[in-house]
VEXRO-763613 format. One record per residue (C-alpha): x, y, z; residue in one letter. Coordinates in steps of 0.02 Angstrom, whole numbers, plus 50000, padded with zeros to 5 digits. Last residue first. Example, Ala and Ser with C-alpha at 12.3 -4.5 7.8 and 13.67 -1.06 7.14 Angstrom:
<sites>
+-------+-------+-------+---+
|     u |     v |     w | r |
+-------+-------+-------+---+
| 50684 | 49947 | 50357 | S |
| 50615 | 49775 | 50390 | A |
+-------+-------+-------+---+
</sites>
This chain:
<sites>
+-------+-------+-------+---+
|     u |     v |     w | r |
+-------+-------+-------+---+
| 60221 | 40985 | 46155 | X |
| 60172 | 40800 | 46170 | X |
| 60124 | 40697 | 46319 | X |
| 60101 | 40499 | 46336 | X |
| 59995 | 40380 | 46372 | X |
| 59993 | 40197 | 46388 | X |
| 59837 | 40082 | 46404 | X |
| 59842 | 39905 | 46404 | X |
| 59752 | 39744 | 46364 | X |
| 59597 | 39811 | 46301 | X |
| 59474 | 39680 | 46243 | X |
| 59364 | 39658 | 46095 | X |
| 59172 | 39600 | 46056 | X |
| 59137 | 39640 | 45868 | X |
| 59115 | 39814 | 45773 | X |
| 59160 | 39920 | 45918 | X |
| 59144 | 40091 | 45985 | X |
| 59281 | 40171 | 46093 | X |
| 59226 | 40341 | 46165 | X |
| 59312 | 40474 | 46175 | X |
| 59357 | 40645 | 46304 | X |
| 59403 | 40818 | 46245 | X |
| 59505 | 40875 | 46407 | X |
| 59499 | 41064 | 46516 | X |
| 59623 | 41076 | 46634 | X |
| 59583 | 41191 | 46792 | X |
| 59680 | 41331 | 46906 | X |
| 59857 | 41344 | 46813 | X |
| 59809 | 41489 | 46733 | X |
| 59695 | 41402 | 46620 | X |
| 59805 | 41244 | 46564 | X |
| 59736 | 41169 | 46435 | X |
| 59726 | 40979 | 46391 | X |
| 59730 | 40885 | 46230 | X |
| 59674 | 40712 | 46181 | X |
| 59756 | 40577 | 46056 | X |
| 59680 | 40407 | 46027 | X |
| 59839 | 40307 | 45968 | X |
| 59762 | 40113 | 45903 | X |
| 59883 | 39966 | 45920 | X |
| 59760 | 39830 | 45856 | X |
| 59760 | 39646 | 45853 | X |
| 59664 | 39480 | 45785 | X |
| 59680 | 39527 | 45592 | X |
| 59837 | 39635 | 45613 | X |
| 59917 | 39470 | 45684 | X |
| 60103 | 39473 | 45656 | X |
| 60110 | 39669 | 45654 | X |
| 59964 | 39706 | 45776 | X |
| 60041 | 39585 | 45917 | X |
| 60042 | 39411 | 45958 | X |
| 60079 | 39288 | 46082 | X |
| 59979 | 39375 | 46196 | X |
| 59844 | 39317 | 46102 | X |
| 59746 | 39434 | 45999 | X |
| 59569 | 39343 | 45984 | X |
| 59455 | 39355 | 45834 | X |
| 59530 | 39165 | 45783 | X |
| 59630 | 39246 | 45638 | X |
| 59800 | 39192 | 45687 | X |
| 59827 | 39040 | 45766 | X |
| 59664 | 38923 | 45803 | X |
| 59634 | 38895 | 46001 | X |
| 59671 | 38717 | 46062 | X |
| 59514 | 38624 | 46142 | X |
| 59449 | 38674 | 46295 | X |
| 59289 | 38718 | 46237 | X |
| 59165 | 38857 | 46268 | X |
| 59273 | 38988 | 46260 | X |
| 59231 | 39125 | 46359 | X |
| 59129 | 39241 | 46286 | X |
| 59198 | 39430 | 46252 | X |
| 59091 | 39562 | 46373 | X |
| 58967 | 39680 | 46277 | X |
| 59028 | 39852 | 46282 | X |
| 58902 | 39988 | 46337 | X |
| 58913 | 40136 | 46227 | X |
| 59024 | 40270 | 46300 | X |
| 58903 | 40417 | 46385 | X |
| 58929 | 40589 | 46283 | X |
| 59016 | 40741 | 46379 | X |
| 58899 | 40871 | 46395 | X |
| 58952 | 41021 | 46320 | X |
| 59095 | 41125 | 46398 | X |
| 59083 | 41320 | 46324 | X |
| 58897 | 41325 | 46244 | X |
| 58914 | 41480 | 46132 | X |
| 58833 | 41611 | 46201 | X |
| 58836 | 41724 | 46028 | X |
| 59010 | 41762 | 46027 | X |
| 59117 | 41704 | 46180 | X |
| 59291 | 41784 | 46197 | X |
| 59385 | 41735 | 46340 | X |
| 59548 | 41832 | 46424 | X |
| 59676 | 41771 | 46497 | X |
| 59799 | 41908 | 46590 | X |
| 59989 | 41887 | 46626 | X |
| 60133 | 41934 | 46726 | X |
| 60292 | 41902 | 46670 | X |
| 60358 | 41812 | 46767 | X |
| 60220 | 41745 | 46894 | X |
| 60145 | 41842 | 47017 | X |
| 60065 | 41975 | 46933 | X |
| 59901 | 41830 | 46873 | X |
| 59747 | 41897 | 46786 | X |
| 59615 | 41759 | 46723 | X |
| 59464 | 41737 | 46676 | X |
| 59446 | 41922 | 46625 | X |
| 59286 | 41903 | 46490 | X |
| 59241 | 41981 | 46320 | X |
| 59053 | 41910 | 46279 | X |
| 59012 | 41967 | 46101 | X |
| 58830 | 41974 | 46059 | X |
| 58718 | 41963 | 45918 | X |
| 58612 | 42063 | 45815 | X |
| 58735 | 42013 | 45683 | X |
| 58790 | 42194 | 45642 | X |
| 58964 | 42158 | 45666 | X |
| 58938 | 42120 | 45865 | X |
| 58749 | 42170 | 45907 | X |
| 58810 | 42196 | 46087 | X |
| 58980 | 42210 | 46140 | X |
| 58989 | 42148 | 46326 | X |
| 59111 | 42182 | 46457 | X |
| 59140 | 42038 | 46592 | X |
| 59235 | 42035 | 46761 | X |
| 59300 | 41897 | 46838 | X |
| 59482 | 41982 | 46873 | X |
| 59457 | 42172 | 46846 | X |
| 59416 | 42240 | 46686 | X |
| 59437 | 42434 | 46629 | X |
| 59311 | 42438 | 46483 | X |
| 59264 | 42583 | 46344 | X |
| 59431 | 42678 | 46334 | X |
| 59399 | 42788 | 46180 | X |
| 59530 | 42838 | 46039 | X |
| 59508 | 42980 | 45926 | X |
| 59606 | 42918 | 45749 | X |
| 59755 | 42949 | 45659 | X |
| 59808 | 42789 | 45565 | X |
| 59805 | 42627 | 45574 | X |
| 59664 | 42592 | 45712 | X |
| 59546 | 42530 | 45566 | X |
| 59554 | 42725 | 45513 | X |
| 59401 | 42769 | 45626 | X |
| 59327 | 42827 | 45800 | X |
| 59439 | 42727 | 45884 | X |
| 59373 | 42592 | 46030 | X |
| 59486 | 42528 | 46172 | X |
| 59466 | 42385 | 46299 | X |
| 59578 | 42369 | 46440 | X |
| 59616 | 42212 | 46551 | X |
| 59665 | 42278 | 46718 | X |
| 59852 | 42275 | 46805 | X |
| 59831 | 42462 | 46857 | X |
| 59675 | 42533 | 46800 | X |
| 59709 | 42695 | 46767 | X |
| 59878 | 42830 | 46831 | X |
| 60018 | 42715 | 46744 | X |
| 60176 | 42779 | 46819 | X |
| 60253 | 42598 | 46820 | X |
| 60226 | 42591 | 46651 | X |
| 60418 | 42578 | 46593 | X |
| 60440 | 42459 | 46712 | X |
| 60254 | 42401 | 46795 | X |
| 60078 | 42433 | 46779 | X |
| 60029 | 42313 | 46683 | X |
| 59890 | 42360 | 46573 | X |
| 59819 | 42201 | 46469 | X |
| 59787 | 42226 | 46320 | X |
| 59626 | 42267 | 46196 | X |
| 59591 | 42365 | 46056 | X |
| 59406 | 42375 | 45965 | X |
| 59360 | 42448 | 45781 | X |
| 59286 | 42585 | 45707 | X |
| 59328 | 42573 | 45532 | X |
| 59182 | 42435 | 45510 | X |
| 59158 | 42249 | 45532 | X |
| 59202 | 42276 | 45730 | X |
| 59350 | 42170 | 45715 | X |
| 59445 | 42150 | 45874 | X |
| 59614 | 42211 | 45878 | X |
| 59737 | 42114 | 45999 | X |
| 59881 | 42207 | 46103 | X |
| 60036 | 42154 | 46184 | X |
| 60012 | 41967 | 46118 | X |
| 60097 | 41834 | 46187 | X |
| 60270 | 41774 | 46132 | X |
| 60310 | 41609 | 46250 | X |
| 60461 | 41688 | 46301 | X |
| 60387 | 41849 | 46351 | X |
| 60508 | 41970 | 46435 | X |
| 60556 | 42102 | 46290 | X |
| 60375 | 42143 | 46280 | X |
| 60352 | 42136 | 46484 | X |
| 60312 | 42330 | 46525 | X |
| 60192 | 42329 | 46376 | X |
| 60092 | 42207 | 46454 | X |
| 60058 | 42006 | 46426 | X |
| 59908 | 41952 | 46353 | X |
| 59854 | 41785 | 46353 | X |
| 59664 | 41724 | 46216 | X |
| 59534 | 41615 | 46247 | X |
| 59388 | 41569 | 46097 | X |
| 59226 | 41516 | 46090 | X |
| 59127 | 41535 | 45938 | X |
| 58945 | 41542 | 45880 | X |
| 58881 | 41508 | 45716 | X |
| 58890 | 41634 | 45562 | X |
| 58955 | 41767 | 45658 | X |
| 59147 | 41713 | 45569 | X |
| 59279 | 41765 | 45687 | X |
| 59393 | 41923 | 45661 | X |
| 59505 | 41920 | 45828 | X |
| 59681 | 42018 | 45760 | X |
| 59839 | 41972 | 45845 | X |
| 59984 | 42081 | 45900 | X |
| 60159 | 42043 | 45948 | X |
| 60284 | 42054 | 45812 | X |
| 60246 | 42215 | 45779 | X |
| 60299 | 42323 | 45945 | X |
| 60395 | 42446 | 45916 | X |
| 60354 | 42470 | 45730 | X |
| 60279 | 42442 | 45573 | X |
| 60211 | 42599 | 45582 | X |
| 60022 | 42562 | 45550 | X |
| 60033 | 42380 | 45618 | X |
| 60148 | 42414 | 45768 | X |
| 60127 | 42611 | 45814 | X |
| 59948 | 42614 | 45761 | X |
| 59923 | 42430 | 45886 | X |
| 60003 | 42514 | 46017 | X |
| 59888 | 42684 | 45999 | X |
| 59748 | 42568 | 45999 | X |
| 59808 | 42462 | 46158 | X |
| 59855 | 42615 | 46245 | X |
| 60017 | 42720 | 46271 | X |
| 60173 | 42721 | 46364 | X |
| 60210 | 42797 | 46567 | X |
| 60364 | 42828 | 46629 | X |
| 60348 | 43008 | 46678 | X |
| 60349 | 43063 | 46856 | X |
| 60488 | 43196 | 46870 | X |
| 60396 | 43335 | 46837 | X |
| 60207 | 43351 | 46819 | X |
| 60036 | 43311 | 46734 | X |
| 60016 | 43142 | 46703 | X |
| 59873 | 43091 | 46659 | X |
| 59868 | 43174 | 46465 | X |
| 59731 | 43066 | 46361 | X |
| 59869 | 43046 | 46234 | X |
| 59997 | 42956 | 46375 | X |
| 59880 | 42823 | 46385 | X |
| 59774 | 42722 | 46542 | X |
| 59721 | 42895 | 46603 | X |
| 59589 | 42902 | 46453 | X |
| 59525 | 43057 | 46503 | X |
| 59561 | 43140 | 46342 | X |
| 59420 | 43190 | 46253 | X |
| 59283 | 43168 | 46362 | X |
| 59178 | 43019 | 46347 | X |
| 59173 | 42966 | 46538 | X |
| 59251 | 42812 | 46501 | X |
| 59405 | 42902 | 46427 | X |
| 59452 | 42994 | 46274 | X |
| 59626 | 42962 | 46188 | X |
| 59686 | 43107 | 46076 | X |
| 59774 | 43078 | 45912 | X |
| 59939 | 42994 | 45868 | X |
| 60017 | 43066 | 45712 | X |
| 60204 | 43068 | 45768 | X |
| 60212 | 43248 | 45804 | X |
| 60030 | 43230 | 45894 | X |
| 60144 | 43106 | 46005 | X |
| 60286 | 43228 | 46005 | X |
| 60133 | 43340 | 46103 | X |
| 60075 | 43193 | 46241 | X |
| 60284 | 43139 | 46256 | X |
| 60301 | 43318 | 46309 | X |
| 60159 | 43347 | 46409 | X |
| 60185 | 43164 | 46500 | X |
| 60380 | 43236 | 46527 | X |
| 60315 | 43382 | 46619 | X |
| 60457 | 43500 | 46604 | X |
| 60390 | 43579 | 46457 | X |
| 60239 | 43633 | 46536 | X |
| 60333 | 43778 | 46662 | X |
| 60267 | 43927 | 46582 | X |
| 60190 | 43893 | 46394 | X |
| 60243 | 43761 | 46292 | X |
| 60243 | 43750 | 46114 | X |
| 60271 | 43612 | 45956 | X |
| 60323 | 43569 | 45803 | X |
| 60395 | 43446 | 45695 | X |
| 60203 | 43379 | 45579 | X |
| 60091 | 43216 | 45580 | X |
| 59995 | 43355 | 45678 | X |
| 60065 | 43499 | 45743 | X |
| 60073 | 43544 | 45940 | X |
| 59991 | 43621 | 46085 | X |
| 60034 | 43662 | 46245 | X |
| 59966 | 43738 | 46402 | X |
| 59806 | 43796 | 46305 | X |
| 59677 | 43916 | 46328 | X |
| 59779 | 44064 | 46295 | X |
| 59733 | 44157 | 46132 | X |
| 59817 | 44308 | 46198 | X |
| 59924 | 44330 | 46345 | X |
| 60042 | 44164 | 46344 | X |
| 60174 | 44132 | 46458 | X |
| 60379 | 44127 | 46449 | X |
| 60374 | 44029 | 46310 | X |
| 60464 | 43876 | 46241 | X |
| 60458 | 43796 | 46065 | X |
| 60496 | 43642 | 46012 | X |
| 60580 | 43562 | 45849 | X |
| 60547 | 43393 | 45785 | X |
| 60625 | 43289 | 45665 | X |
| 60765 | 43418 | 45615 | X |
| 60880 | 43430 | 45506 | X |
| 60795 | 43563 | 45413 | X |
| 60619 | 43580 | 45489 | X |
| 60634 | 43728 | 45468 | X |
| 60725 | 43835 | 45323 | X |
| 60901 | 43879 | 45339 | X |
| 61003 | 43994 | 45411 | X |
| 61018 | 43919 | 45576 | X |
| 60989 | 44115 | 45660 | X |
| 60871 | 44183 | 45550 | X |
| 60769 | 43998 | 45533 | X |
| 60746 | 44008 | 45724 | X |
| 60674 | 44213 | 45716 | X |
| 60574 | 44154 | 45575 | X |
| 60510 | 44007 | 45674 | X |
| 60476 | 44105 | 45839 | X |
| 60393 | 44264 | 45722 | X |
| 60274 | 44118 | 45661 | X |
| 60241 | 44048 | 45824 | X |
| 60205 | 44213 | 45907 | X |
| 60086 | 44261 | 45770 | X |
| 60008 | 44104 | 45774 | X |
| 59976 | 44135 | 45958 | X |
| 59898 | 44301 | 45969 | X |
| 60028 | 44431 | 46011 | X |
| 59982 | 44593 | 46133 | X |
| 60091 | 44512 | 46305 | X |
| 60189 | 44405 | 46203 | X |
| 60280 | 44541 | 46110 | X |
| 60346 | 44523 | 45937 | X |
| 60506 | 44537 | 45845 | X |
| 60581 | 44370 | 45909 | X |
| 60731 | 44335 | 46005 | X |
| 60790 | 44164 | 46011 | X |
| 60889 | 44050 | 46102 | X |
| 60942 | 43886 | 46056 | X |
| 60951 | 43715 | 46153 | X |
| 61018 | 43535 | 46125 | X |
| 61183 | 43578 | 46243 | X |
| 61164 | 43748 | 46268 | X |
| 61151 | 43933 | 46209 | X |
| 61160 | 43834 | 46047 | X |
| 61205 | 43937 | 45869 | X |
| 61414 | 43899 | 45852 | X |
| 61369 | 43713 | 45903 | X |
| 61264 | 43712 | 45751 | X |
| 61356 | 43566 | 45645 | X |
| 61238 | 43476 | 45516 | X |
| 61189 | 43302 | 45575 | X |
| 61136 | 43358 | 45767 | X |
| 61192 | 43279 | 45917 | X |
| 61045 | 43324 | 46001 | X |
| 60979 | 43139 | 46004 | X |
| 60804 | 43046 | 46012 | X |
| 60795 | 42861 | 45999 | X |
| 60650 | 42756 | 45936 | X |
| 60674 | 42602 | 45917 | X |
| 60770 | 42588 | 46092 | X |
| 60638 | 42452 | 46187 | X |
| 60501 | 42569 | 46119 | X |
| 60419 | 42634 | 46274 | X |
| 60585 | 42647 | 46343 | X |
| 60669 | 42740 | 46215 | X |
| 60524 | 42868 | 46223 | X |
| 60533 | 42876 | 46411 | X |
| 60736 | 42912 | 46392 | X |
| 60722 | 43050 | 46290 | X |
| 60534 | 43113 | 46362 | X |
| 60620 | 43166 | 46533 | X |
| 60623 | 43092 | 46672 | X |
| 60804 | 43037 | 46759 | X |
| 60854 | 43224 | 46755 | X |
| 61056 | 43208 | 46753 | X |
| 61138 | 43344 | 46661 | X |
| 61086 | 43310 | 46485 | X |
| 60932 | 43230 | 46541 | X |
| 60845 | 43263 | 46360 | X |
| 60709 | 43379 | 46378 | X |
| 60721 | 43448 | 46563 | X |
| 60925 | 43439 | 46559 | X |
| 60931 | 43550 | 46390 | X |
| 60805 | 43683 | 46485 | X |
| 60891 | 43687 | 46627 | X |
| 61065 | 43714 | 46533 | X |
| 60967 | 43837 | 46444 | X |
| 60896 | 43922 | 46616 | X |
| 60743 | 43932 | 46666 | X |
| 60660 | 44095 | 46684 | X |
| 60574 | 44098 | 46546 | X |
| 60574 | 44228 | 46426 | X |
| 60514 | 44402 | 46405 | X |
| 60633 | 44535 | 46343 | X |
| 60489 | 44670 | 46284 | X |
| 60533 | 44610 | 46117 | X |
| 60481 | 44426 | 46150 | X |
| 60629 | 44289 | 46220 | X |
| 60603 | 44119 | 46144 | X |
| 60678 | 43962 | 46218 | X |
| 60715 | 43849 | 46067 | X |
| 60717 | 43639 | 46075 | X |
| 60795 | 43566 | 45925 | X |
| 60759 | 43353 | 45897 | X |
| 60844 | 43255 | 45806 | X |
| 60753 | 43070 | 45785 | X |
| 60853 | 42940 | 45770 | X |
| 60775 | 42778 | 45720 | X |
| 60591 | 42692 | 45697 | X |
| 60402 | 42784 | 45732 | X |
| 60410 | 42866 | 45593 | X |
| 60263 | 42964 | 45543 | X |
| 60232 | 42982 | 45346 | X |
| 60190 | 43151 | 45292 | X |
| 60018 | 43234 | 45278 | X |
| 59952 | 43403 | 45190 | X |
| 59841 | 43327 | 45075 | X |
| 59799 | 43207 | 45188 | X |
| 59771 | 43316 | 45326 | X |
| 59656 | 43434 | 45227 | X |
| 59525 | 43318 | 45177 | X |
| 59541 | 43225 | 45340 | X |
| 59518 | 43403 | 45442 | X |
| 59679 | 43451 | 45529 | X |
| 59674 | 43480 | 45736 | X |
| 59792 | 43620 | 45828 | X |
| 59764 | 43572 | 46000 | X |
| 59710 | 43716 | 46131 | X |
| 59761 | 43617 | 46279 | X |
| 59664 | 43690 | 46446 | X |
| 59731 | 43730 | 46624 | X |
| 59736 | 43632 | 46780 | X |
| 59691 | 43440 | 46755 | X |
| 59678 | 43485 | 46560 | X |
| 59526 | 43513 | 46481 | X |
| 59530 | 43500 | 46277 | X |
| 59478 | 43659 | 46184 | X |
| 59454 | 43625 | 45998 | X |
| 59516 | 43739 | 45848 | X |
| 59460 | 43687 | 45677 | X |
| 59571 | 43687 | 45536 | X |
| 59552 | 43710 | 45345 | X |
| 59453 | 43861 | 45327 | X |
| 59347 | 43895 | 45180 | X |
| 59335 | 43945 | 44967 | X |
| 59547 | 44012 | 44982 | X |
| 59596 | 44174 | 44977 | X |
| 59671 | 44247 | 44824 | X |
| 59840 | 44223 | 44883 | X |
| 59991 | 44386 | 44776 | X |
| 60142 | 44354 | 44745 | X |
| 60237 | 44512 | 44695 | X |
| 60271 | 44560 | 44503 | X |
| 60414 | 44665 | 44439 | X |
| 60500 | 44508 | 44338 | X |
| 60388 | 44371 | 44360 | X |
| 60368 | 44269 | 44538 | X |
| 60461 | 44090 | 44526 | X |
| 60423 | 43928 | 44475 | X |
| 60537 | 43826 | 44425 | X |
| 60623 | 43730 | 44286 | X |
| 60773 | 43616 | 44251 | X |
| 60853 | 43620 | 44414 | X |
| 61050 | 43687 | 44421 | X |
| 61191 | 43625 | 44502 | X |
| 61366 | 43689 | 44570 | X |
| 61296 | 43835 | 44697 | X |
| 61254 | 43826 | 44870 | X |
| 61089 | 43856 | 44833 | X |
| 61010 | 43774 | 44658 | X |
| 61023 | 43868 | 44516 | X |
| 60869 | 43895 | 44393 | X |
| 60881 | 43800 | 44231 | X |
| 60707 | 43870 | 44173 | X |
| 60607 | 43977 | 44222 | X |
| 60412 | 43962 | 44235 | X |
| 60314 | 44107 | 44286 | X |
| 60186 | 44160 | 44426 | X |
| 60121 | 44323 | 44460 | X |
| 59956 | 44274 | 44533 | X |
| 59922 | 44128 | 44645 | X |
| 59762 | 44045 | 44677 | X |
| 59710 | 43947 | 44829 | X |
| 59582 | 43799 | 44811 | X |
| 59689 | 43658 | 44736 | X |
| 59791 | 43626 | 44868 | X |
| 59796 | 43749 | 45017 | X |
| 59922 | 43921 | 45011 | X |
| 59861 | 44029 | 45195 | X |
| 59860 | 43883 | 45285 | X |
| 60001 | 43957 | 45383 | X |
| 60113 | 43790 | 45330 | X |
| 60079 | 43818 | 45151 | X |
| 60099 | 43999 | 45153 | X |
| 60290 | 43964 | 45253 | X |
| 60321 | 43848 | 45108 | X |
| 60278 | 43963 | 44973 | X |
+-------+-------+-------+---+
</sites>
């Protein structure tokens, strides 16, 4: 039943099976307990699928730099049905198998090759193990020291081989996968996943069905990789990705995955260059929709379009998360009064995105096609700004109205680097017109030269203060505010003292507060 459900051959409430029955107290494997019921084919009876109304899955082709990814996509019906919760927290186990077809073909790497490709067993600095701790400042941590003891079944350290009962050269690809998770589940004996948070595949080539380099499961543990595509940590981190319910990320252009500012648009496309993370949607999944990585450090702009607003907001990148003392956003969502809503961050390209191949050290702006950017959703890179530069969103939430989204500032220089960025809905006036003070009328001399009256004369003496005299003095606090913009301008809110009789100001202190 399981293997049906993964084929897509059993689907929820459309497939029918005959030559069912419930029995009960059925012992569990292993021995020692017992469920109450189950259901199991009758005595003399063989399951039999009626097939199901329509296909589940849709096949797209997605353009690689050199070859093509065939990805494996789930319709929304189907995928929730079918859907488990990503984790995006702990210690993942992962499996990797090298499969050898009937005819003997297999890669010509090594296992030990293999195992120091994947997880830098023997000292490969780049390698989705430690890019994936990276990216995640060690929440997410992958190991192959496994929870139930396999040593006896590894070729090496982390890796299994396989045999399976098909040949790649006349084998279409499910086929191939299917007779690669039998032939895994044969040798483990057990079921797959198992133990296992992920497990991937590795081919020789492909011969049928082929316009892919590797493709994966969604929200799902597997994955393949054809000829030398393993080693490519990008591919790798690209397909766990899909694992961990991430979808593509489309670039300027509109293709699917051009975005070369994220590891799901696929930039980087060899060995040993790698460190690399993922976009401001994809961070904002990963910390809101995950609860993960990077949650303490994202802010949501959702302002009123009932009168204009003004409003600045520093970014620092993914590279300086840990580095950030005065706790700055990674990423910011901007409401879009729908499910398809704006990211934005600012893309360092530094530390564990020093590989970034886009718009190094711009301020990115990211659109998803749904889900509120918490769940699985096409991403699309629709601004790269520079320093100055301005990208508008026009009619923002339906107001007819637009939404100004401004670099004002990007400074690498300091530590950490930083980017302000200015959000102006609907034009609104930045630095009015400061008013004029009202002309004060000077205080009369006196006109005699005989003794002034104590307190309550109208005149503080400098004999007195606002605590013996409040009706002759005043100690008033007028407080302002300043803000530094990059350390380029202050901006003030200046006052104006109005008066109900003649006065005079004796002093002015001021202080600073933070």
């Amino acid at each position: 039943l399981r293997r049906s459900l993964n084929d897509g051959e059993l689907i929820s409430a459309e497939t029918t099976i005959a030559g069912l029955e419930i029995v009960e107290d059925v012992p569990v494997e292993g021995g020692g307990e017992t469920v109450a019921q189950a259901v199991l084919p009758a005595e003399g009876e063989e399951l039999v699928f009626l097939p199901a109304s329509r296909r589940r899955y849709r096949h797209r082709k997605l353009a690689l730099e050199e070859e093509e990814i065939d990805e494996e996509e789930i319709d929304e019906t189907s995928r929730r049905k079918r859907r488990k919760l990503a984790s995006y927290i702990g210690t993942k186990e992962v499996l990797v198998v090298k499969v050898i077809d009937s005819g003997g073909l297999q890669h010509p790497d090594s296992p030990r090759a293999i195992s120091d490709n994947i997880f830098g067993t023997y000292g490969d600095s780049e390698q989705m193990t430690s890019q994936f701790a990276a990216c995640s400042f060690g929440q997410f941590q992958i190991t192959n020291d496994y929870s139930r003891n396999i040593d006896d079944k590894l070729s090496d350290v982390g890796v299994m081989t396989v045999t399976i009962n098909r040949s790649l050269t006349n084998s279409g690809r499910g086929a191939v996968y299917s007779a690669a998770r039998t032939a895994t589940e044969t040798k483990l004996g057990y079921a797959l996943p198992g133990n296992f948070d992920h497990v991937m595949f590795v081919l020789e080539d492909c011969y049928q069905d082929c316009g892919w380099a590797a493709y994966a499961y969604i929200n799902a543990w597997g994955s393949v990789y054809k000829k030398n595509y393993y080693r490519y940590p990008g591919v790798q981190l690209h397909e766990i990705g899909h694992n961990l319910n991430l979808a593509h990320s489309g670039g300027l252009d509109g293709s699917t995955y051009t975005d070369h500012t994220c590891l799901m648009g696929n930039p980087l496309y060899q060995d040993d260059v790698g460190e690399m993370c993922f976009n401001p949607a994809k961070n904002f999944q990963i910390a809101e929709g995950g609860n993960a990585w990077y949650s303490g450090n994202v802010d949501v702009y959702n302002p009123s379009t009932a009168q204009p607003s003004f409003t600045t907001k520093t970014f620092v990148g993914i590279a300086d998360y840990q580095n950030n003392p005065q706790n700055h956003p990674v990423t910011m969502k901007i409401e879009s009064g729908g499910s398809s809503d704006y990211f934005m961050g600012f893309n360092r390209a530094t530390g564990v995105n020093i590989d970034n191949d886009e718009a190094d050290d711009e301020v990115t702006i990211v659109q998803v096609n749904g889900s509120n950017g918490l769940d699985y959703s096409q991403s699309y890179l629709r601004a790269t700004l520079r320093q100055g530069e301005t990208y508008r969103i026009s009619n923002y939430k339906g107001s007819g109205k637009n939404l100004l989204i401004t670099a004002e500032t990007i400074n690498i220089n300091a530590n950490p680097g930083f980017a302000v960025v200015s959000l102006n809905f609907d034009n609104a006036n930045v630095n009015p017109p400061t008013p004029q003070p009202t002309p004060l009328r000077p205080t009369p001399l006196p006109t005699t030269s005989a003794p002034t009256r104590a307190c309550g004369n109208d005149v503080c003496l400098a004999s007195e203060n606002d605590v013996i005299c409040p009706a002759d003095c005043a100690d008033v606090e007028l407080r302002t505010w300043s803000n530094d913009v990059g350390a380029r301008a202050a901006e003030g809110i200046m006052f104006t003292v109005q008066a109900k009789r003649p006065l005079a100001i004796t002093g002015i202190s001021s202080f600073t507060q933070t």
